[in-house]
N, C-alpha and C positions, 0 to 999 in steps of 0.2 A: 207518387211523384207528381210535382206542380205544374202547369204549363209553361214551358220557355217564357220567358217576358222577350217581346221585341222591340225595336228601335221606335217604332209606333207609339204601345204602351207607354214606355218611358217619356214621349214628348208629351201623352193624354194624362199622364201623372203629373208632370210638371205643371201642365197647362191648369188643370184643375186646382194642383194645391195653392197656386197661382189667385185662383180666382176663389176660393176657401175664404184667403184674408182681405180679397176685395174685391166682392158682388158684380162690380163694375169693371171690374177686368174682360175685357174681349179678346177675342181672337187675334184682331189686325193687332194690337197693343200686344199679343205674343207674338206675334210674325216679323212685327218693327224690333222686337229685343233680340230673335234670333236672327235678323238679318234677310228674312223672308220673304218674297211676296205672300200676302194674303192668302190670297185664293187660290195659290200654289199650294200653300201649307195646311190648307183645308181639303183640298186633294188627296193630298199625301197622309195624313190624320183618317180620312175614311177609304184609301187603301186602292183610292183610282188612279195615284201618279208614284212613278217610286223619286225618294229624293238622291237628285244626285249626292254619288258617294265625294266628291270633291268638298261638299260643303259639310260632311261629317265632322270633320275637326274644329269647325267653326263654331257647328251647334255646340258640341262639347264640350266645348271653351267656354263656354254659356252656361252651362247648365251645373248646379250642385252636383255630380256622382261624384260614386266613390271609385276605385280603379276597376274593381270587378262589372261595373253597371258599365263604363267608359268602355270597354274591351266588348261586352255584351252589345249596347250601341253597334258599335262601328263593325262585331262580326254578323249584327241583325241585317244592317245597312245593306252590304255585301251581298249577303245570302238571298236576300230579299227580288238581285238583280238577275241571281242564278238561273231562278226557277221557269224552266222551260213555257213559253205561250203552245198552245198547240188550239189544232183548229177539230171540227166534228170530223173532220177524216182523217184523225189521228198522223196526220203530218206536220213535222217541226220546225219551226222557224231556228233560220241561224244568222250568224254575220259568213258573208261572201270574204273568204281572204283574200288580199290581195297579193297577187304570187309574187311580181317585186320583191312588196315588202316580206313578206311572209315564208319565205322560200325552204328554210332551213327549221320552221316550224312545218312546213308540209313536210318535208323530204325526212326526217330524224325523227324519228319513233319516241325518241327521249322527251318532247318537248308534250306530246300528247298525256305520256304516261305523268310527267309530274302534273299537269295541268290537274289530272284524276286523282290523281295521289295524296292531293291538298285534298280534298272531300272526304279520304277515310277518318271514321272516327276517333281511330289510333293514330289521327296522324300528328309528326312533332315537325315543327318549322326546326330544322336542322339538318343541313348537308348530309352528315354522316349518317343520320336515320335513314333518309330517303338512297341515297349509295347502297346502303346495306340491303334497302326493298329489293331494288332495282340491280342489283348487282352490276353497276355502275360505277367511274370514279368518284368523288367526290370532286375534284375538279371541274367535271364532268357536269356535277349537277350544278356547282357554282355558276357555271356558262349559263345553261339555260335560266335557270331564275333569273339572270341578268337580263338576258333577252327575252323571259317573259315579262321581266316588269316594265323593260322598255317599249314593249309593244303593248302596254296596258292590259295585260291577259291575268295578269296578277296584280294585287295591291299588298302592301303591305302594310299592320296595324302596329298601334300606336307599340306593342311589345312586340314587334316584330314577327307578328303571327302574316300567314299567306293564304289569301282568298284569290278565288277565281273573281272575276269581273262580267264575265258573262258564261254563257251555260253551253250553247253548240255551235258549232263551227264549221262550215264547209268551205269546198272549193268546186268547180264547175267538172264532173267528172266525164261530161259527152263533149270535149275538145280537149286534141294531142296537149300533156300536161309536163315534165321535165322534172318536177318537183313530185308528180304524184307516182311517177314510170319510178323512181327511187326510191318512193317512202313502201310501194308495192314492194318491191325488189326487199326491203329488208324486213318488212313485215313476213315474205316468207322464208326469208333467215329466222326470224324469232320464231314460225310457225315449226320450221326443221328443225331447231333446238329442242323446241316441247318434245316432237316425237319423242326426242330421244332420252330427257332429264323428266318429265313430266309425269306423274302416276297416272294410270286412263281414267281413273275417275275425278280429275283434276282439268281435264281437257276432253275435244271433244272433233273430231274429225271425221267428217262424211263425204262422199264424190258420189255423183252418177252421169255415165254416160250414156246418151239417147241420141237417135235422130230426129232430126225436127226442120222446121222453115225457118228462112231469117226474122220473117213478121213473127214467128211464135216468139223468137228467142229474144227479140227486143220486149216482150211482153215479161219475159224471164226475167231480163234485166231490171225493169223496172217493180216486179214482186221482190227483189232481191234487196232493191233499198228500201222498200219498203219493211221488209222483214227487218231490217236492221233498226228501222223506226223502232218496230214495234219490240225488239230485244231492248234498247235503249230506255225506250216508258218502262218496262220490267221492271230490269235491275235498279232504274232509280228511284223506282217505289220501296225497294230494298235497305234495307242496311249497308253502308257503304262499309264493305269487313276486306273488299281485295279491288283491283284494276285488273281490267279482264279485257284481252284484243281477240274482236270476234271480226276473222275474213271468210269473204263471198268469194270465190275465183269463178267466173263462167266466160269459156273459151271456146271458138272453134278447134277442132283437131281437126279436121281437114280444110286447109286452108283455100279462099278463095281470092278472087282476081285481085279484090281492091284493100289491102291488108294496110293496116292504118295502127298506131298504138296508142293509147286512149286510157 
């Protein structure tokens, strides 16, 4: 099997065959035909800037492909913007949502799972496919596409295919949240479902209760996202073959003076 070609490739082919039929062809002379700054596109060419996906239709408006290259382009484009930064202490950058705006994306389980959904390599840009995963309406799914492409979380390609626009996504979870108190609440609705419809070796549920300090237990907390980092690097070293909701619950049972919900 050949190496994918990416959106890179295909501008380093163009540029070359470019400069094949005439020695004196440059770089700025291909940056001025696609519209370019320079030494933007010389960035982007050796893999230090990614190009915005906005100006994808432009280059390709530009460029000889055939539809298969054109589709391959703009899903490279995309993909390119996914791919998580992380730092030597294996913790991940994300975009901060803003709860305003974002509110019905935090609180509704639906809007994370298709965000995921688009990444399987079964997956079909079609309502009725995704309903059927999700055992959702179709309606249903209609909504949220709408309001993921309105929040730019998705793009849409030139055949109507769905890419993610960026890779992770948080919200601030040490302040009282409204939107987060909700998407908890139904996450362990879907976790109560699994018990019950789920083979055990299809899922996976564990508890322990201990005593301990409050100092420990903020220590707890913070192992706990962490852990989730590190399940997340995992799986997307993986074959994207399912969407998988993996929750932490860690709680007082006996409760003390200054009870807060977070």
């Amino acid at each position: 099997m050949g190496i994918k070609q990416t959106h890179i490739d295909i501008l380093k082919s163009s540029f070359q065959e470019r400069k094949a039929r005439n020695s004196r062809y440059s770089l700025r002379a291909y940056a001025n035909f696609l519209g370019i700054d320079a030494s933007s596109l010389s960035k982007v060419l050796k893999g230090h800037r990614n190009l915005p996906s906005s100006m994808g239709k432009q280059i390709v408006s530009k460029l000889d492909l055939s539809e298969a290259q054109k589709s391959l382009f703009y899903h490279s484009l995309v993909e390119s913007r996914t791919k998580p930064q992380r730092d030597n202490n294996e913790h991940w950058n994300y975009i901060d949502l803003n709860l305003e705006k974002s509110f019905k994306l935090i609180a509704e389980w639906e809007y994370f799972a298709i965000l995921n959904i688009v990444k399987l390599k079964s997956f079909e840009a079609n309502a009725n496919w995704i309903a059927d995963r999700l055992g959702i309406d179709v309606s249903r799914v209609e909504e949220v596409i709408i309001d993921l492409l309105e929040l730019k979380l998705l793009e849409e390609g030139p055949q109507g295919e769905l890419f993610r626009t960026t890779e992770n996504l948080s919200t601030d979870t040490d302040l009282p949240n409204p939107a987060l108190v909700e998407a908890h609440k139904k996450e362990l609705d879907l976790a109560r479902k699994s018990l019950s419809t789920d083979k055990i070796e299809e899922r996976g549920f564990y508890s322990l209760t201990v005593a301990g300090s409050p100092e420990a237990f903020i220590k707890v907390k913070k192992l706990s996202f962490d852990f989730l980092g590190r399940c997340m690097k995992l799986l997307e070293k993986s074959e994207a073959e399912n969407v998988y909701q993996i929750n932490i619950q860690a709680f007082p049972l006996a409760k003390g003076k200054n009870d807060e919900v977070v």
